[in-house]
Each structure stands twice: as structure tokens, then as C-alpha cells.
C-alpha positions in Angstrom: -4.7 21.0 -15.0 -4.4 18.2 -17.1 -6.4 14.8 -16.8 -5.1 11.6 -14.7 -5.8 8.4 -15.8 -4.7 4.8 -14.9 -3.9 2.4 -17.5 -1.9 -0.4 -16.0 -1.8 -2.5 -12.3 0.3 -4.8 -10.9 0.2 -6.5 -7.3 2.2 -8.7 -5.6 0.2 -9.5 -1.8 0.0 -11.8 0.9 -3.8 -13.5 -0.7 -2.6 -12.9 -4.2 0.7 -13.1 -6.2 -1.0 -10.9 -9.5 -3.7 -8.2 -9.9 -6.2 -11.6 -11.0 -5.5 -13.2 -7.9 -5.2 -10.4 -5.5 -9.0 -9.5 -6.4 -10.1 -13.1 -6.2 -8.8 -12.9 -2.6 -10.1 -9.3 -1.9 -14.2 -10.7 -3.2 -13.4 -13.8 -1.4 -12.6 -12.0 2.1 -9.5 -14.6 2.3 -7.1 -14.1 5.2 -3.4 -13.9 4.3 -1.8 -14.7 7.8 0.5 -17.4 8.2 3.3 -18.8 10.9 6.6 -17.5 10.6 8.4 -19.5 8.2 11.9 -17.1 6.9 13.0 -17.6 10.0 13.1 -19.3 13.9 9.9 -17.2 15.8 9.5 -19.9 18.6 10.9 -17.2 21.3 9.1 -14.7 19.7 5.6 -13.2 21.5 4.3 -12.9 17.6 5.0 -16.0 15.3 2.7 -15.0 12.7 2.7 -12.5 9.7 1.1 -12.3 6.1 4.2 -13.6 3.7 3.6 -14.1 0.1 2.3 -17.4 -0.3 4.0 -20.1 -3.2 6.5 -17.0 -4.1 9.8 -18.2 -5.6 11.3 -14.8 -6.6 13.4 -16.9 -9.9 9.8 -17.5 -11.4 9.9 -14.1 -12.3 14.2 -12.9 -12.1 16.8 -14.0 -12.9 18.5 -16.1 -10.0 21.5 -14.7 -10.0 20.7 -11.2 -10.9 18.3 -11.6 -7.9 21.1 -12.4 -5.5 22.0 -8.9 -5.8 19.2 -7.5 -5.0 16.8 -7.0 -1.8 13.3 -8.6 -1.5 11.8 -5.1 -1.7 13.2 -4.6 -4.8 12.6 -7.3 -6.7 9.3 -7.3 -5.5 9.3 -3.9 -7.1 10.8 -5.1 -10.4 7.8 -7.8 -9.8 5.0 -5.6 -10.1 6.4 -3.0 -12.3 6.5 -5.5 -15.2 2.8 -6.8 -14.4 1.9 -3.1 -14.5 3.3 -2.2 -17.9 2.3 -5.6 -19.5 -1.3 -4.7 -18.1 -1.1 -1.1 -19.6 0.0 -2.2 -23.1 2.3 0.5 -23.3 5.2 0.8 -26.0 8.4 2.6 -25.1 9.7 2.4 -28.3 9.7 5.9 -30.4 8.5 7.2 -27.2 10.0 10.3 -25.2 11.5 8.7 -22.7 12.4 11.8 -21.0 8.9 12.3 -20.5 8.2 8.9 -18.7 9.6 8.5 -15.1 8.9 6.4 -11.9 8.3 7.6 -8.1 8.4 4.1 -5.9 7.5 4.0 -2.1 9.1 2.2 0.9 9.3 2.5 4.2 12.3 0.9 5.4 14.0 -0.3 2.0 16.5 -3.0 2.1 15.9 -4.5 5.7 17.0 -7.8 4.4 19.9 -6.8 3.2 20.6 -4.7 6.3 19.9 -7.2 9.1 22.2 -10.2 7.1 25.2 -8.3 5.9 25.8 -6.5 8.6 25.7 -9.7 11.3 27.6 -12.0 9.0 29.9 -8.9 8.7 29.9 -8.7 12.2 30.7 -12.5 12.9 33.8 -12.3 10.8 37.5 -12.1 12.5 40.3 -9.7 11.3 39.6 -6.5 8.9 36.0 -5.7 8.5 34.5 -7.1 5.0 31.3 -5.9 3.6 29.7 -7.1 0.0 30.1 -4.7 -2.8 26.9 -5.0 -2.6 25.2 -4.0 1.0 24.2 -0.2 -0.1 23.0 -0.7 -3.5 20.7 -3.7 -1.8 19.6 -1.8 0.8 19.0 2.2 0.0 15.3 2.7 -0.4 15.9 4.7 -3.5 16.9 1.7 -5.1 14.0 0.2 -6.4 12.8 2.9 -9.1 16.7 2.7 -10.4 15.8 -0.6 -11.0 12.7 -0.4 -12.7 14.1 2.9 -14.7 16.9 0.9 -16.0 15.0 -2.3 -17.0 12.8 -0.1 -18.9 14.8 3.0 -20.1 12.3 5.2 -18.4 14.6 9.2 -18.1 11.7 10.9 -16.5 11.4 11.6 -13.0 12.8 9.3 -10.6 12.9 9.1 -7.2 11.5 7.5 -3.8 9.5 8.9 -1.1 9.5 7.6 2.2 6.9 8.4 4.6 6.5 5.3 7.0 3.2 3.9 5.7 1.9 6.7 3.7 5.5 6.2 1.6 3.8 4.5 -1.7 0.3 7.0 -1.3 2.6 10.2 -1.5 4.4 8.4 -4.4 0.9 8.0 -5.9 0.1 11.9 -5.5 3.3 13.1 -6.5 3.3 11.5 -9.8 -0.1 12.7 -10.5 0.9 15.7 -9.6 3.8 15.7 -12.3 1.4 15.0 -15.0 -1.1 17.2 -13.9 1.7 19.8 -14.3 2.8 18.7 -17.6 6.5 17.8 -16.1 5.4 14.1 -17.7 3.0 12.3 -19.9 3.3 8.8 -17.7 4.3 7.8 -14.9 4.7 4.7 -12.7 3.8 5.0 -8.8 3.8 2.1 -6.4 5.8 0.4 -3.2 7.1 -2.2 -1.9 8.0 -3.5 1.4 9.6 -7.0 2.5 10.6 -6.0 6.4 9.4 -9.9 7.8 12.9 -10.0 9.5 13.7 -11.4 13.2 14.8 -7.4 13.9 11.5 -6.3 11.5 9.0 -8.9 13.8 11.2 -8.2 17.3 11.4 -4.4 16.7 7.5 -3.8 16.0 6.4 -6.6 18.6 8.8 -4.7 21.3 6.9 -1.4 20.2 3.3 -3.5 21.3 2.3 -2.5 18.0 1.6 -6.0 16.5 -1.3 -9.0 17.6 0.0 -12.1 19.8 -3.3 -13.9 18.8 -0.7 -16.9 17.8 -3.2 -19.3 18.5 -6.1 -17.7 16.2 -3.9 -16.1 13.6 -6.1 -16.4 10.3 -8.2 -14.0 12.6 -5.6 -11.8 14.7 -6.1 -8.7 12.0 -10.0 -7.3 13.3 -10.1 -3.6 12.6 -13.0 -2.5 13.9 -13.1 -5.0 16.1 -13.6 -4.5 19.8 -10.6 -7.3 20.7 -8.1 -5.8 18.2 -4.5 -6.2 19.7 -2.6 -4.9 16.5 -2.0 -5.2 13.4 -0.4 -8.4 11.3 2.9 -7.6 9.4 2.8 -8.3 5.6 4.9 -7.6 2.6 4.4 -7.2 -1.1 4.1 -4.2 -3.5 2.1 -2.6 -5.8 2.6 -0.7 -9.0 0.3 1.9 -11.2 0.7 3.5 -14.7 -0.6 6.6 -14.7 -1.2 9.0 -17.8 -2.4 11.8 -18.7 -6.2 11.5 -20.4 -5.6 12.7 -23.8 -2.1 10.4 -24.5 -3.8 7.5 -23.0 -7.1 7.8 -25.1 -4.5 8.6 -28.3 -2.9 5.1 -28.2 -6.2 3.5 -27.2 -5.3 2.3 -23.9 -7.9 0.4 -21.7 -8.7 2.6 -18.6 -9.2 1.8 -15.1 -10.2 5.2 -13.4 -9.3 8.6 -13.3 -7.7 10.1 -10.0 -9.1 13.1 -9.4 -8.0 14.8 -5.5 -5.5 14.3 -2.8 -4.5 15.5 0.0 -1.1 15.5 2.6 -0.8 16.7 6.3 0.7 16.3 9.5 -0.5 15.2 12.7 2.2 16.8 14.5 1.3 15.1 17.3 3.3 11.8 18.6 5.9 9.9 16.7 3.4 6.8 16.6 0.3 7.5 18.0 -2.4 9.4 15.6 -4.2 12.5 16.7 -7.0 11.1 19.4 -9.7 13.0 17.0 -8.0 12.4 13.7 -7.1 15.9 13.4 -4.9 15.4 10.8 -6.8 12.4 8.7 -9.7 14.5 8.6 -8.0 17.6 7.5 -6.0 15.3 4.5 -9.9 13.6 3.4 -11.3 17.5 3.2 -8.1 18.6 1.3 -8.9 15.4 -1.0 -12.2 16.1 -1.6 -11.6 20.3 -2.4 -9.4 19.0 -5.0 -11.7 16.6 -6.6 -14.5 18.7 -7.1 -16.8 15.9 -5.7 -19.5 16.3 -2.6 -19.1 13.9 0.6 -22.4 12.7 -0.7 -20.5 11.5 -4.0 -18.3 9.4 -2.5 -19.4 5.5 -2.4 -16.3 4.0 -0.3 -13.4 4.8 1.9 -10.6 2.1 1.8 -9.2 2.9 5.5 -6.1 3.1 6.8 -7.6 0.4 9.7 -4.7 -1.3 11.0 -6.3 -2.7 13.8 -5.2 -1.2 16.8 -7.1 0.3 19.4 -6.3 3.7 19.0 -6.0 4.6 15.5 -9.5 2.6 14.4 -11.2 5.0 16.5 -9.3 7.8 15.6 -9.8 7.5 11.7 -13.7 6.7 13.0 -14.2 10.0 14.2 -12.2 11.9 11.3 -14.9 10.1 8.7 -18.0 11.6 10.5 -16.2 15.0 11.1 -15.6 15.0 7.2 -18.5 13.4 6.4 -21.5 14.0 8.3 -24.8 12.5 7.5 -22.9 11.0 4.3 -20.9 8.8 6.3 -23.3 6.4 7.0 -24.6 5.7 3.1 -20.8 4.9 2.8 -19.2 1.8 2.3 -16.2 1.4 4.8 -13.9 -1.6 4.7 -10.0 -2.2 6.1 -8.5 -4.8 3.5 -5.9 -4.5 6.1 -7.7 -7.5 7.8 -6.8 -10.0 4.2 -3.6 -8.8 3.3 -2.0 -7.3 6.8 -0.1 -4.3 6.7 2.3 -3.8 4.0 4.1 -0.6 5.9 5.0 1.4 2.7 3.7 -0.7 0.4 -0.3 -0.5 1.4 -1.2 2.7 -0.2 -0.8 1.8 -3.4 -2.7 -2.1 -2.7 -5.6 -0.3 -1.2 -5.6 1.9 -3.7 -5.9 -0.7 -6.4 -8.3 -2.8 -4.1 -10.5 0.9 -4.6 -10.0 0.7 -8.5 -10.8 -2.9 -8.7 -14.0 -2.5 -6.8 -14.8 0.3 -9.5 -13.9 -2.3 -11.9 -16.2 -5.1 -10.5 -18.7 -3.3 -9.0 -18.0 -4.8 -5.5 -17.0 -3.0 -1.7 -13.8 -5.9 -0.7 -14.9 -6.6 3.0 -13.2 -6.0 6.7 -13.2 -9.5 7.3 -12.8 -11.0 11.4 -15.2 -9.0 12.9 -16.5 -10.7 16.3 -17.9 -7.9 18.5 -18.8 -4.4 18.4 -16.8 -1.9 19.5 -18.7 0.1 21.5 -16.4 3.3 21.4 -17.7 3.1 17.5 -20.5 4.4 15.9 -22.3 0.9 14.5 -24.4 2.7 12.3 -21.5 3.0 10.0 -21.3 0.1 7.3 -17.6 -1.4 8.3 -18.7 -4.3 5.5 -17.9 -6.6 7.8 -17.3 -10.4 7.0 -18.0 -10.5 3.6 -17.8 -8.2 0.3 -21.1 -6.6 -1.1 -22.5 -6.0 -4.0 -22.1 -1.8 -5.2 -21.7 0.0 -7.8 -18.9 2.6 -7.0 -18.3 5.3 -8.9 -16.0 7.1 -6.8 -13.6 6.2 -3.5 -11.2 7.7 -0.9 -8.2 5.8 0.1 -6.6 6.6 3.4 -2.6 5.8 4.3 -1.2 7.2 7.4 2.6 6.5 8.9 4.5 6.7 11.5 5.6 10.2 12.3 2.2 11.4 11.4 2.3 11.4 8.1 -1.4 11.9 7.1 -2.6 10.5 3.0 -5.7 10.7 1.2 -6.4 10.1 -2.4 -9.9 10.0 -4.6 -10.6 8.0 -8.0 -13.5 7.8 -9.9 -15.1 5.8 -12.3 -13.7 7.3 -16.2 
């Protein structure tokens, strides 16, 4: 199998609009929660999310060319051209048959979906749609775009897993270069559901927190007074290569991803498994694959959305996995800064992993109050504020709706 290396980030989050800012907020434990502000939430029993903050989408497209195009997808087109400015990479004389894109999202163009179709259904008379409603909105979309920009004839396609949707992206295109179908490739997601039928729909599904009156704090995982978690958007992007062309053109190198790991729950549509059946089953596949020990492994970004169930849940998978290693671990949900991204928070946790490789820092689970006492407190949550660590190696954790079960390792390179 050949070597996996990334070369280029880009983020786009709710405490930072680039990868400089996004791990300013991530070392500075900042929350990203905010009122409602895209539309009227006064009826609403949540009125708060994590929105990109000071983001005006012609600082970085075209205005018109935006127009026709859904928030998730230039958020993608965002982040895929921090990525390859990051990486250095030159596309001219390259095979570009040999360079593609797999891209992440969850629900695609929700924008797109919830306007069109009720100002179409306003209208008097024949039924009139814009040209174009199913370009905007079909999740497969978004790598088009970025393939086009860049003339990138690899593979190219989307996954969509619920929240695990830009995670599998992540393995699948290491997989392709691992199997020599590709030298590079670009992984990521992006989400941008903060719509009244995106807040209504999860709010009517008890999933999100109504702390509207303490909303810089209403994401606690690990918390013992989590109500659920905070809806964000953004997206994240990754240029992966294999070792040898990477180290040929003399590209700077962030880490090497090294295992992964995919399951099911098969167990409720939204729930996860009480025991973290499948999570723990996806963290040992992970592991096999990477060659490396539990006792090897310095920190587990978590999936840690901050609801009761799944915290404890993803708890008990760790020690199962884990053992005795589990409590020299660093643990942290970066869920609590940035809310959750849906399909897009793989790939920011997983660059929130490769930055604290980078910088030699765990980012913190920030808003912790009171212990959980259905939670073992000898684990090191990193509550409230980031610490100092060398990491040499880390385990992200994604899991969706429909029990979609993700687990990834990088090391340092």
C-alpha cells in the first residue's frame, strides 16, 4: 500500500473563516454560537446556532456566479481554493486524470430547496421553477464545482452519510491513493442547513439545546446538563497525496493518515448503540489498519455532540477499545466551539487533530459545568481550556444519522 500524506487545508467554521483563524479559535476555546440572524426565530423553541461570523460569500466569488449556486457549495468552492493555495500544488503539466475530488454533505442544497420550492409554490397559474433549482441543490454538486474550476479528471463524486458524510469522503480518497487509482486527491464537506425547515426540523426531533438564554454555553458535551447539540455550518477541505509525489515536488507536510475504519450500528435511525457497539468496533478497525497500539495514540477528537445519550455512548466505546490507555489520552469535543457542522465536521475535526500535531496543543471541550456522573471522570475530557501536548498520533470520530459509524488515525510524518 502506498503512503498517504496531507499537503494542503482549508476551513471555513463558525470561530474561524481560514485554517489561521480557525486554530486561533480552537487554542483560544472560543464559542461560535450566535442568535439566529438568516432568518425570523422569535417562534422558534431554539433561536441560536453557530453561523459564520463577518462572511460575505462575494469576498471570495463572484456575485453573480454565486447567485447560482447554494451556500454549501460555495462554501465548498471556499475551502477548496484555501486548500490548494495552502498545498502549493501546480496542475499545470500534471495528469489530471490522476487527480480527483470526493466532497461530503449531508443534506446538500437545503437553501436552495426550502426557497425555490415556496416561492414556486406561492406563484398562480403554470408551475415555474429556476433553471437552476437541481443544479443548486443536488449534493453531488459541490465536487463538479471544484473539478471544473480546477480541471481536476480524477475521481469525482460525493458521499453522503448524515454526519460521517465528509469522514467517509476522507477514507475513500485515501483509499484511492493507497490503491494507486490516484496520486492526489481532495476530500472535505460542506454543510450550510441553518434554514427555518433545517432549525424547525431538528428542534421538532428534540435533538438541538433551547438554552436561548445562555447560548455562548448551550454546546457542553460531557456535560451533565447537555440538552443537544448547536447547529453550525461551514466546510472543510484536504489535499491528500501519496508520500513519494508529495516529497518529489517538495511539498510542506502536515501528517500522514495512516488507518480507518467504517460500520454500522444497525440499531435505530437516530439513536447510537447504548454501548457504542458500532463506534468501538470502527476505533479497533482504525487502529488494525494503522499498525499503532491503543497506548500510541495521544488524542481522540470525538464525535461529542452533546446529547445525553450519544456522549455516554461514545464514553463507553473509548474504554472498551482502549482500556487502561484511555485514561493517558487526551479527549476533547470541538463540537462545543464550532457546533455541529452535520456533514461537514469530519473533515474540521480532522484538521483540528492535524493542527494540534502541528502546534503541539489538545483544542479543549469548552462549557463544562458539572460532572456527569454516568461518566468515568478519570478520563481527561480537556475541559475549559486547550493544553499543552505533543501529539504524535490522533483518532477522529464522526458518526450520523442512520448509524453510520467513522474513524480515522493520522500521525505526525
Amino acid at each position: 500500500m502506498r503512503r498517504v500524506v496531507v499537503t494542503g487545508i482549508g476551513a471555513l467554521t463558525p470561530i474561524g473563516l481560514n485554517q489561521a483563524a480557525y486554530l486561533n479559535g480552537l487554542q483560544m476555546g472560543v464559542s461560535g454560537a450566535c442568535p439566529i440572524s438568516y432568518f425570523d426565530a422569535s417562534l422558534f423553541r431554539t433561536r441560536f446556532v453557530c453561523q459564520l461570523k463577518d462572511f460575505a460569500v462575494e469576498t471570495y466569488l463572484d456575485k453573480k456566479e454565486a447567485r447560482k449556486i447554494d451556500p454549501f457549495a460555495q462554501y465548498a468552492l471556499i475551502v477548496a481554493d484555501e486548500a490548494m493555495k495552502d498545498s502549493g500544488i501546480q496542475t499545470e503539466g500534471m495528469d489530471l486524470s490522476r487527480f480527483g475530488v470526493i466532497w461530503g454533505s449531508g443534506i446538500g442544497g437545503f437553501h436552495t430547496l426550502e426557497h425555490d420550492l415556496s416561492e414556486a409554490a406561492l406563484l398562480t397559474g403554470p408551475p415555474r421553477y429556476s433553471p437552476f433549482l437541481i443544479p443548486k441543490l443536488i449534493s453531488d454538486i459541490a465536487p463538479g464545482h471544484i473539478s471544473i474550476k480546477y480541471g481536476l479528471m480524477g475521481i469525482n463524486y460525493s458521499t453522503v452519510s448524515a454526519c460521517a458524510s465528509s469522514a467517509h469522503a476522507i477514507t475513500n480518497a485515501f483509499d484511492y491513493i493507497r490503491l494507486n487509482k490516484a496520486d492526489v486527491m481532495m476530500a472535505g464537506g460542506s454543510e450550510a442547513a441553518i434554514t427555518r425547515a433545517g432549525v424547525g426540523g431538528f428542534s421538532s426531533m428534540k435533538a438541538l439545546s433551547e438554552r436561548n438564554d445562555d447560548f455562548l454555553t448551550a454546546s457542553r458535551p460531557y456535560d451533565k446538563d447537555r440538552d443537544g447539540f448547536v447547529l453550525g455550518e461551514g466546510a472543510g477541505a484536504l489535499i491528500l497525496e501519496e508520500y513519494e509525489f508529495a516529497k518529489k515536488r517538495g511539498a510542506k507536510i502536515y501528517a500522514e493518515m495512516i488507518g480507518s475504519g467504517s460500520t454500522a450500528d444497525a440499531y435505530h435511525i437516530t439513536a447510537p448503540h447504548p454501548e457504542g457497539l458500532g463506534a468501538s468496533t470502527a476505533m479497533t478497525l482504525a487502529l488494525k489498519e494503522s499498525g499503532l497500539s491503543t497506548s500510541q495514540i495521544d488524542y481522540i477528537n470525538t464525535h461529542g455532540t452533546s446529547t445525553p445519550l450519544g456522549d455516554i455512548a461514545e464514553a463507553k466505546a473509548i474504554l472498551k477499545v482502549f482500556g487502561e490507555d484511555a485514561y493517558r489520552l487526551n479527549i476533547s469535543s470541538t463540537k462545543s466551539m464550532t457546533g455541529h457542522l452535520l456533514g461537514a465536521a469530519g473533515v474540521i475535526e480532522v484538521i483540528a487533530g492535524i493542527l494540534a500535531i502541528n502546534h503541539d496543543f489538545i483544542p479543549p471541550t469548552i462549557n463544562h459545568f458539572t460532572d456527569d456522573p454516568e461518566l468515568d471522570q478519570q478520563l481527561n475530557f480537556t475541559f475549559n481550556e486547550a493544553q499543552t501536548r505533543k501529539v504524535n498520533a490522533f483518532l477522529s470520530n464522526t458518526f450520523g444519522f442512520g448509524g453510520h459509524n467513522s474513524s480515522v488515525i493520522f500521525k505526525r510524518c
